[in-house]
Chimera marker file (.cmm) of the C-alpha trace (Angstrom):
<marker_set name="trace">
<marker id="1" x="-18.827" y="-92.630" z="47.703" r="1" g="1" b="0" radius="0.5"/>
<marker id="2" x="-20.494" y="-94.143" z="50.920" r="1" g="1" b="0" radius="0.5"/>
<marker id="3" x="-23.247" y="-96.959" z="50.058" r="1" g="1" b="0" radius="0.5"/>
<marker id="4" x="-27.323" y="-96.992" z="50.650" r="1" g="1" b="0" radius="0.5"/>
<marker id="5" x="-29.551" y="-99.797" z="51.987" r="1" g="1" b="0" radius="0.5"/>
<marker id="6" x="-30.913" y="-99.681" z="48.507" r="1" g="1" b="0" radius="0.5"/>
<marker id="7" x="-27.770" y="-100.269" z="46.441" r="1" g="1" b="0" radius="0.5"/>
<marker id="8" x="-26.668" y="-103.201" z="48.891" r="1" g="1" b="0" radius="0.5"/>
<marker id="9" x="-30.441" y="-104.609" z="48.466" r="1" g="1" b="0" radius="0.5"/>
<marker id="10" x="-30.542" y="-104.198" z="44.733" r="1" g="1" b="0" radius="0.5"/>
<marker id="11" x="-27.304" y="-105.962" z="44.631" r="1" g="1" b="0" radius="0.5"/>
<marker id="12" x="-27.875" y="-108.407" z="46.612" r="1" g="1" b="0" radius="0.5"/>
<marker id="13" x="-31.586" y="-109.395" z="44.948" r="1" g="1" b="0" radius="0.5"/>
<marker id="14" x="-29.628" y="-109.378" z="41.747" r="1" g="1" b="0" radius="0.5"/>
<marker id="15" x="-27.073" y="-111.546" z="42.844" r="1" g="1" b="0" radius="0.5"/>
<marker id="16" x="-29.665" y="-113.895" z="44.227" r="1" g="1" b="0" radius="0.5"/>
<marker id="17" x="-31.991" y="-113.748" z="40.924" r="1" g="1" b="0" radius="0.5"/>
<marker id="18" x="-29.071" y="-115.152" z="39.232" r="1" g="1" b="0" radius="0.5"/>
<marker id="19" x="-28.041" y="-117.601" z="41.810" r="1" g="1" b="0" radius="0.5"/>
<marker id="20" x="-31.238" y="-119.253" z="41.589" r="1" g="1" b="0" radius="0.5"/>
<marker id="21" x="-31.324" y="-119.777" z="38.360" r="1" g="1" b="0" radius="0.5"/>
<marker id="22" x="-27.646" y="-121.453" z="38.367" r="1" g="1" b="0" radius="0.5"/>
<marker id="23" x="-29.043" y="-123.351" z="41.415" r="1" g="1" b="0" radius="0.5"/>
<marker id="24" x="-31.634" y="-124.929" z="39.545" r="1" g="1" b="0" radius="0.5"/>
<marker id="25" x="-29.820" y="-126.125" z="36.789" r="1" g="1" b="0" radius="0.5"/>
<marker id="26" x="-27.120" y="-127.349" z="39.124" r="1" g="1" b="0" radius="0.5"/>
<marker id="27" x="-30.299" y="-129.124" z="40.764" r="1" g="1" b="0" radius="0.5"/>
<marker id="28" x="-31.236" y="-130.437" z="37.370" r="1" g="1" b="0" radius="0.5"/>
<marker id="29" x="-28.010" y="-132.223" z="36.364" r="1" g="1" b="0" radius="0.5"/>
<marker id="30" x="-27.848" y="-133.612" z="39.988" r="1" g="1" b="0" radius="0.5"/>
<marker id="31" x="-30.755" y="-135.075" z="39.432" r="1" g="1" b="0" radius="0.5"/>
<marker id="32" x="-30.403" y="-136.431" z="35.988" r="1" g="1" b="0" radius="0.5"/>
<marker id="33" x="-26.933" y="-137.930" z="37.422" r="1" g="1" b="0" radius="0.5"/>
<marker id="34" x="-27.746" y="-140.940" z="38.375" r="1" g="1" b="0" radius="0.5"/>
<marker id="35" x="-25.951" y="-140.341" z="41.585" r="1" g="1" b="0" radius="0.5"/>
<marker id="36" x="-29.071" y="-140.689" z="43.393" r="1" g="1" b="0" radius="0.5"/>
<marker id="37" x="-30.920" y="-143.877" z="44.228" r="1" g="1" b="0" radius="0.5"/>
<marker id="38" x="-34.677" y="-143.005" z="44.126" r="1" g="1" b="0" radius="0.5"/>
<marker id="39" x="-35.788" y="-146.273" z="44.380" r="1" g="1" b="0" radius="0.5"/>
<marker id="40" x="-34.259" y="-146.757" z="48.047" r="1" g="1" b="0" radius="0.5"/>
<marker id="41" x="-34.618" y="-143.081" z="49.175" r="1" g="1" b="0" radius="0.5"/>
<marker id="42" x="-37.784" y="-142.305" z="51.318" r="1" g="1" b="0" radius="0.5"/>
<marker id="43" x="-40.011" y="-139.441" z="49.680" r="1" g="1" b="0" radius="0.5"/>
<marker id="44" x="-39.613" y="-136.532" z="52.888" r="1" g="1" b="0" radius="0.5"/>
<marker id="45" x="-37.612" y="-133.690" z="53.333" r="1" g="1" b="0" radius="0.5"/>
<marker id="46" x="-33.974" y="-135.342" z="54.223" r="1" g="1" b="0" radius="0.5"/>
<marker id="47" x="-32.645" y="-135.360" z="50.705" r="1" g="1" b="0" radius="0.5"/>
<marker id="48" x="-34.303" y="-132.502" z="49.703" r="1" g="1" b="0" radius="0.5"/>
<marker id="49" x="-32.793" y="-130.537" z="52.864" r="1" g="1" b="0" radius="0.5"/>
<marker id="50" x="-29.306" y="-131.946" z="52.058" r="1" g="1" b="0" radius="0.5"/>
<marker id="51" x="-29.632" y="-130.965" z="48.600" r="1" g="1" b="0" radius="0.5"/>
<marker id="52" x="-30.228" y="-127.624" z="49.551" r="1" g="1" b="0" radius="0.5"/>
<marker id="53" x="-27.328" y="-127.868" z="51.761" r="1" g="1" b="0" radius="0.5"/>
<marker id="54" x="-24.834" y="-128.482" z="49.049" r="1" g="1" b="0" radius="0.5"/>
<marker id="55" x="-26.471" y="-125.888" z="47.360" r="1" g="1" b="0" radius="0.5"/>
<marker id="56" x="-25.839" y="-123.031" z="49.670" r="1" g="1" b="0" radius="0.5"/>
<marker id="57" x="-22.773" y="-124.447" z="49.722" r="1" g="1" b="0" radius="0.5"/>
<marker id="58" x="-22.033" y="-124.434" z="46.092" r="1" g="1" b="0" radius="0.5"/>
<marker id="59" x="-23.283" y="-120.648" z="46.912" r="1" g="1" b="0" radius="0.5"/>
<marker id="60" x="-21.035" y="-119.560" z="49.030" r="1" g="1" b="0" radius="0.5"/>
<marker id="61" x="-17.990" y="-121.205" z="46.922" r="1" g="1" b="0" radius="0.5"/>
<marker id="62" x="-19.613" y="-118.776" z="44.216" r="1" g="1" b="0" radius="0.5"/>
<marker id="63" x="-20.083" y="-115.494" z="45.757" r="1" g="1" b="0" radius="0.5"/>
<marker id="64" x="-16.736" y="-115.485" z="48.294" r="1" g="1" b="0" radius="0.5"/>
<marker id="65" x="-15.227" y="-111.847" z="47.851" r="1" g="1" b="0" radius="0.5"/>
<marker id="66" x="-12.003" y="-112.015" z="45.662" r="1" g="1" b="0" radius="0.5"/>
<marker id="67" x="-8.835" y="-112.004" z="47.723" r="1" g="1" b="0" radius="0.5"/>
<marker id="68" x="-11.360" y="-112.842" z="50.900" r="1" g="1" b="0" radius="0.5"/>
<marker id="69" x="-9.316" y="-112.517" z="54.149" r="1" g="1" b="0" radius="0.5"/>
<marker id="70" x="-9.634" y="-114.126" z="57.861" r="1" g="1" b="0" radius="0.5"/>
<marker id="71" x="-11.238" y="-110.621" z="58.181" r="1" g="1" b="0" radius="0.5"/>
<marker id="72" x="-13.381" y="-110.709" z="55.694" r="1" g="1" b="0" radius="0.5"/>
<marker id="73" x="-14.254" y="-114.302" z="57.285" r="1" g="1" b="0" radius="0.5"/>
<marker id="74" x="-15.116" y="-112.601" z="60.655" r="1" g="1" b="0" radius="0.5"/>
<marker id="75" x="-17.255" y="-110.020" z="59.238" r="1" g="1" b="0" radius="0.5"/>
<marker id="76" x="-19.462" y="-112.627" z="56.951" r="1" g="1" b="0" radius="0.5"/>
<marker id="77" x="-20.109" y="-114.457" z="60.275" r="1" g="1" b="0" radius="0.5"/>
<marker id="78" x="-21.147" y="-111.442" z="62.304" r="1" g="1" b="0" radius="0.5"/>
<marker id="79" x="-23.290" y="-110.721" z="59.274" r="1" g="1" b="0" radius="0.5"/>
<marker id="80" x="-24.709" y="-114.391" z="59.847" r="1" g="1" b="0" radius="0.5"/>
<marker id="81" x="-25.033" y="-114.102" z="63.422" r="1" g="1" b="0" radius="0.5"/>
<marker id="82" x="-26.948" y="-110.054" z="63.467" r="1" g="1" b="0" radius="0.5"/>
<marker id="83" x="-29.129" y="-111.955" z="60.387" r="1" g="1" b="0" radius="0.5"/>
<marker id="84" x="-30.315" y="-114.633" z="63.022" r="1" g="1" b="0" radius="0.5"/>
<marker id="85" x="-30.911" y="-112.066" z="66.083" r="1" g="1" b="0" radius="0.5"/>
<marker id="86" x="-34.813" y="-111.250" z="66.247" r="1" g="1" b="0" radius="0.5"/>
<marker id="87" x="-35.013" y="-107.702" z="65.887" r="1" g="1" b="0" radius="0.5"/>
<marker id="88" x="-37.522" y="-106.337" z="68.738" r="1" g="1" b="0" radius="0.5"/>
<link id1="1" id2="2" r="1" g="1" b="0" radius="0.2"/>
<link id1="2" id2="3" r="1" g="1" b="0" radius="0.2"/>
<link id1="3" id2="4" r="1" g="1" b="0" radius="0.2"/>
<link id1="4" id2="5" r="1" g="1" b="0" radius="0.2"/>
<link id1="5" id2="6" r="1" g="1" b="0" radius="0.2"/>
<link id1="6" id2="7" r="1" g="1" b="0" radius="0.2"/>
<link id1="7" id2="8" r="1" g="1" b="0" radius="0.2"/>
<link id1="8" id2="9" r="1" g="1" b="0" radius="0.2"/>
<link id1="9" id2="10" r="1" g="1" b="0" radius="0.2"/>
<link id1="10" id2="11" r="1" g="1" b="0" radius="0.2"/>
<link id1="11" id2="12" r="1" g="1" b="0" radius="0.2"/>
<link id1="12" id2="13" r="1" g="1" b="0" radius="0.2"/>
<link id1="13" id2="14" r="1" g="1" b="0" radius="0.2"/>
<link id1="14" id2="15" r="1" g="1" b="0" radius="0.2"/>
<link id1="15" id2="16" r="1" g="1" b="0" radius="0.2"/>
<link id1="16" id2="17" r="1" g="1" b="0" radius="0.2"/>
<link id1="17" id2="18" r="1" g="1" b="0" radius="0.2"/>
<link id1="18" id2="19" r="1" g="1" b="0" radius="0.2"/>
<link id1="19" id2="20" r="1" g="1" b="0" radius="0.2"/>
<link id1="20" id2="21" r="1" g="1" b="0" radius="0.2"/>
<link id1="21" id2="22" r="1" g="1" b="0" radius="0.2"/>
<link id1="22" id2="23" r="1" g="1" b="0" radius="0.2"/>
<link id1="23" id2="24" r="1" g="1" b="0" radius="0.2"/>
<link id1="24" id2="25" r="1" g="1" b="0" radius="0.2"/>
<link id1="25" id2="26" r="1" g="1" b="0" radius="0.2"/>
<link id1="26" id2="27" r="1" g="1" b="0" radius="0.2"/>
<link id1="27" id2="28" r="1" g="1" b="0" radius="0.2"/>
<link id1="28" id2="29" r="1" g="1" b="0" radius="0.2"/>
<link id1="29" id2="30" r="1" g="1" b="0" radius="0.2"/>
<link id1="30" id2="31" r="1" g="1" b="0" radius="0.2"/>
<link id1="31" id2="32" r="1" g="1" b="0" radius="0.2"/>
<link id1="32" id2="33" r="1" g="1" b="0" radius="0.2"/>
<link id1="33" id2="34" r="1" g="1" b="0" radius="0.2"/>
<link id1="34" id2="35" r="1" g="1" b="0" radius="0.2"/>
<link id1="35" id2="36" r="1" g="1" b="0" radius="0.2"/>
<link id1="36" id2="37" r="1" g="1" b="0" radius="0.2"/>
<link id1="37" id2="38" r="1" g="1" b="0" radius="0.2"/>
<link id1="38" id2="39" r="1" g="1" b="0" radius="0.2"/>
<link id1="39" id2="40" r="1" g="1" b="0" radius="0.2"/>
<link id1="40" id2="41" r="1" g="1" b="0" radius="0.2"/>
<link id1="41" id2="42" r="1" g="1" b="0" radius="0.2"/>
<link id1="42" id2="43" r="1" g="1" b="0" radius="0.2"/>
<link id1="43" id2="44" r="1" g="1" b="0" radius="0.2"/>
<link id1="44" id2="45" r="1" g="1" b="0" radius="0.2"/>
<link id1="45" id2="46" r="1" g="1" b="0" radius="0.2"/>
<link id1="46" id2="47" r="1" g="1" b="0" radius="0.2"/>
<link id1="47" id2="48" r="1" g="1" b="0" radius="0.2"/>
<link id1="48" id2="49" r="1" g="1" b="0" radius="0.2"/>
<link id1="49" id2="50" r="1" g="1" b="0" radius="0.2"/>
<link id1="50" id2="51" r="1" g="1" b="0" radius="0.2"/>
<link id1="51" id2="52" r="1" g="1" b="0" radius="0.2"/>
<link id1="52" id2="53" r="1" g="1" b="0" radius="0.2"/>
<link id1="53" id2="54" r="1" g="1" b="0" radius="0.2"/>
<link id1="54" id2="55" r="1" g="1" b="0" radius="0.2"/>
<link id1="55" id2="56" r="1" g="1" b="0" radius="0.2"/>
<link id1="56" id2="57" r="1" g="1" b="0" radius="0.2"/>
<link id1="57" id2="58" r="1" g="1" b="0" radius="0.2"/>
<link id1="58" id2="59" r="1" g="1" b="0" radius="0.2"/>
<link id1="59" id2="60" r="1" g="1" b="0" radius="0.2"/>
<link id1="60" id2="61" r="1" g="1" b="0" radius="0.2"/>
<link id1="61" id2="62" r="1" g="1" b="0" radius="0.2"/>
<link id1="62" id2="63" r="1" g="1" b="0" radius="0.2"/>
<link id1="63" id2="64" r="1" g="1" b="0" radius="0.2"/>
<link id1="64" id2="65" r="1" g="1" b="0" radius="0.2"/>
<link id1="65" id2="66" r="1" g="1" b="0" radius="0.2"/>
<link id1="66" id2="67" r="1" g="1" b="0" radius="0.2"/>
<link id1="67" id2="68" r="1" g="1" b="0" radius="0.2"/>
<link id1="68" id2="69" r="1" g="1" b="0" radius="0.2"/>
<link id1="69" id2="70" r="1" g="1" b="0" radius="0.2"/>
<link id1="70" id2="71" r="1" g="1" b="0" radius="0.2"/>
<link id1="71" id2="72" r="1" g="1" b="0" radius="0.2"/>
<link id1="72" id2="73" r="1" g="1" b="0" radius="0.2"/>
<link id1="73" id2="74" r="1" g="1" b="0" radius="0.2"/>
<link id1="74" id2="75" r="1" g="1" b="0" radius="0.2"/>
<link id1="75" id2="76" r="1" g="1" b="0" radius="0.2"/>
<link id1="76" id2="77" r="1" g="1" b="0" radius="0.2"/>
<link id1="77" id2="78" r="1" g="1" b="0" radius="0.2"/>
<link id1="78" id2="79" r="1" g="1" b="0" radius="0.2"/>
<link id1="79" id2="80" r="1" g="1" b="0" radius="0.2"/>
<link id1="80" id2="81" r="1" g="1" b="0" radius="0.2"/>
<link id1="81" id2="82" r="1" g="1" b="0" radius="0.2"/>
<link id1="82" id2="83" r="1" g="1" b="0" radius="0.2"/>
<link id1="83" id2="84" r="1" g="1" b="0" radius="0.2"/>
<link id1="84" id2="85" r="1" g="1" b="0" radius="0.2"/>
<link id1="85" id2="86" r="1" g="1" b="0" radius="0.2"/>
<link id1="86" id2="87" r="1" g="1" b="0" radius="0.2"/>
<link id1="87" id2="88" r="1" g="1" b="0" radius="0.2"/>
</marker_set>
């Protein structure tokens, strides 16, 4: 059976819900690590934007298709690319 924008959305928000709330307690332990020097970091957005970094990192480790192929590789980075085109 073919697939609707609404299944892939309501998949995908799911996916996401749950992602966030993995991301933040992945956040949490980084931060009660001790692997971070607050003292002689600068309060901005550079840490905060690398953290967030490894996170969608951490992300895509998570959510890679089973079994994912150079294929498979191709079409995530189209998806990328079409997801960064403005649409006019």
């Amino acid at each position: 059976m073919p697939t609707t924008k609404e299944s892939i959305r309501k998949k995908v928000i799911e996916m996401l819900d749950d992602n966030r709330k993995t991301m933040e307690k992945k956040l949490d332990a980084l931060l009660e690590s001790g692997h971070i020097d607050f003292e002689n970091t600068e309060d901005n957005y550079r840490l905060p934007k690398m953290i967030v970094c490894a996170l969608a990192r951490e992300t895509e480790y998570q959510f890679t298709p089973p079994g994912k192929t150079r294929a498979d590789d191709r079409a995530i980075d189209m998806l990328h690319i079409r997801m960064n085109i403005p649409q006019f």
